[in-house]
C-alpha positions in Angstrom: 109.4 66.4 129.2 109.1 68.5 125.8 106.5 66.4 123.1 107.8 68.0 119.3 104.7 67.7 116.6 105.3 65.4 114.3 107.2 65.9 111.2 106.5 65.1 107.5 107.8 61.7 106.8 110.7 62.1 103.6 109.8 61.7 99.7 110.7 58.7 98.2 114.4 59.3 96.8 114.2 61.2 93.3 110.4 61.9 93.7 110.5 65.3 94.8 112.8 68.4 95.0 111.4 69.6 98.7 114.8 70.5 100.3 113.8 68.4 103.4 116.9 67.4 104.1 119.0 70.8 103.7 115.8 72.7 105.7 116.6 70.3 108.7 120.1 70.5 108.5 119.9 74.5 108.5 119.5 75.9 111.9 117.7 78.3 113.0 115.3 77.4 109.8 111.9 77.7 109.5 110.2 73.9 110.4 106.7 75.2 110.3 106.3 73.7 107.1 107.1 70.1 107.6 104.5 69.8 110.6 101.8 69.5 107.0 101.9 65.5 107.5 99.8 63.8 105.2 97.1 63.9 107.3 96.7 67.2 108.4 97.3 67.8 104.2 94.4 65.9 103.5 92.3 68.2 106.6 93.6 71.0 104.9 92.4 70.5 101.6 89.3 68.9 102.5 88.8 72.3 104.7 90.4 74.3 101.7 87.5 72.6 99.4 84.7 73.6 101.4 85.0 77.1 101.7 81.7 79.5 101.6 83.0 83.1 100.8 86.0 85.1 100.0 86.4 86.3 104.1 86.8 82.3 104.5 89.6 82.0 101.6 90.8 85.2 103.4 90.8 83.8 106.5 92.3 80.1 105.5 95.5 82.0 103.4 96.0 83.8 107.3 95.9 80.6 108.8 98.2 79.0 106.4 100.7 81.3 106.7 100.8 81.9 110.6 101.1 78.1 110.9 103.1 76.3 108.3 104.8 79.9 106.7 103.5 79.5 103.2 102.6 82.7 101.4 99.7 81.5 99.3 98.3 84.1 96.5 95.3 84.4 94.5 94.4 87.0 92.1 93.3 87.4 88.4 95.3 86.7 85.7 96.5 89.4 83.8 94.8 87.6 80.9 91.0 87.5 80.5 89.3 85.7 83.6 86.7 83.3 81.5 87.1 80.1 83.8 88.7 79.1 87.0 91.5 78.8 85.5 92.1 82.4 84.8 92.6 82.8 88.5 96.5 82.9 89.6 96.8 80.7 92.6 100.8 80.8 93.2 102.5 79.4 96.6 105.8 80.9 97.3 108.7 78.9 97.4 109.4 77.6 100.1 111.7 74.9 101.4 110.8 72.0 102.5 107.4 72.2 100.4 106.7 69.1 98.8 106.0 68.7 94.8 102.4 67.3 95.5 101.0 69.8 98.0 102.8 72.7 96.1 100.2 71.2 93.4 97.2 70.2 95.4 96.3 73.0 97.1 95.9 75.3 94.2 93.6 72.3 92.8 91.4 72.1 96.3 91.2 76.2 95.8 90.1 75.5 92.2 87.4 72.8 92.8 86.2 75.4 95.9 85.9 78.2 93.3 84.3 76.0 90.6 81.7 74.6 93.2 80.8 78.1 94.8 81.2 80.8 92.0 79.9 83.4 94.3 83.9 83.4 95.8 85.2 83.9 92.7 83.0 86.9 91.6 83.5 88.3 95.3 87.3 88.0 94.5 87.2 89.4 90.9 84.8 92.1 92.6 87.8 93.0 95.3 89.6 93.2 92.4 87.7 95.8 91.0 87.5 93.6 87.7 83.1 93.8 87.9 82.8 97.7 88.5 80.8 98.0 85.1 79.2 94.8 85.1 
């Protein structure tokens, strides 16, 4: 007897443009994705809000693409990095991604980055953007 994970429930009709439907019907496609239920979404962001350095972001963007296949990259903009918002956070597209996660995990990263600074100086440091500072 084989127990699957369980699967993302579908958007409301309309709501979002996931691709839920055309991933599942595909085979041989990628499911990883649609084991983020809405609960293990809110454990993700919760855990994605309360990281304490740059080797933890690291680590979480690892994790998050070995288990749900989403390429998740941060970097500063090629603009002036003044705020937290100068920071590119960009998730790949993926199918099967949902509208509101493709927006709230960039917003837990955010919130992470505004509440510890220290990550995002480490990260502009990797950077190489705080060599003469």
């Amino acid at each position: 007897m084989t127990v699957s994970a369980p699967i993302r429930p579908p958007c409301p009709p309309a709501a979002c443009i996931c691709g839920r439907e055309q991933l599942l019907a595909t085979p041989d496609s990628d499911l990883r994705i649609l084991r983020l239920t809405r609960h293990e979404e809110n454990r993700l962001l919760e855990r994605l809000e309360n990281m304490s350095s740059l080797d933890d972001l690291e680590h979480m963007q690892q994790r998050i693409f070995h288990q749900l296949g989403i390429r998740l990259e941060i970097a500063p903009g090629s603009n002036e990095v003044r705020s937290m918002r100068g920071i590119r956070i960009e998730l790949a597209e993926l199918p099967g991604l949902c509208r509101k996660t493709r927006q709230s995990i960039p917003a837990a990263i955010r919130r992470a980055l505004e509440r510890r600074p220290e990550i995002a100086y480490s990260l502009l440091n990797a950077h190489d953007l705080l060599r003469d500072a």
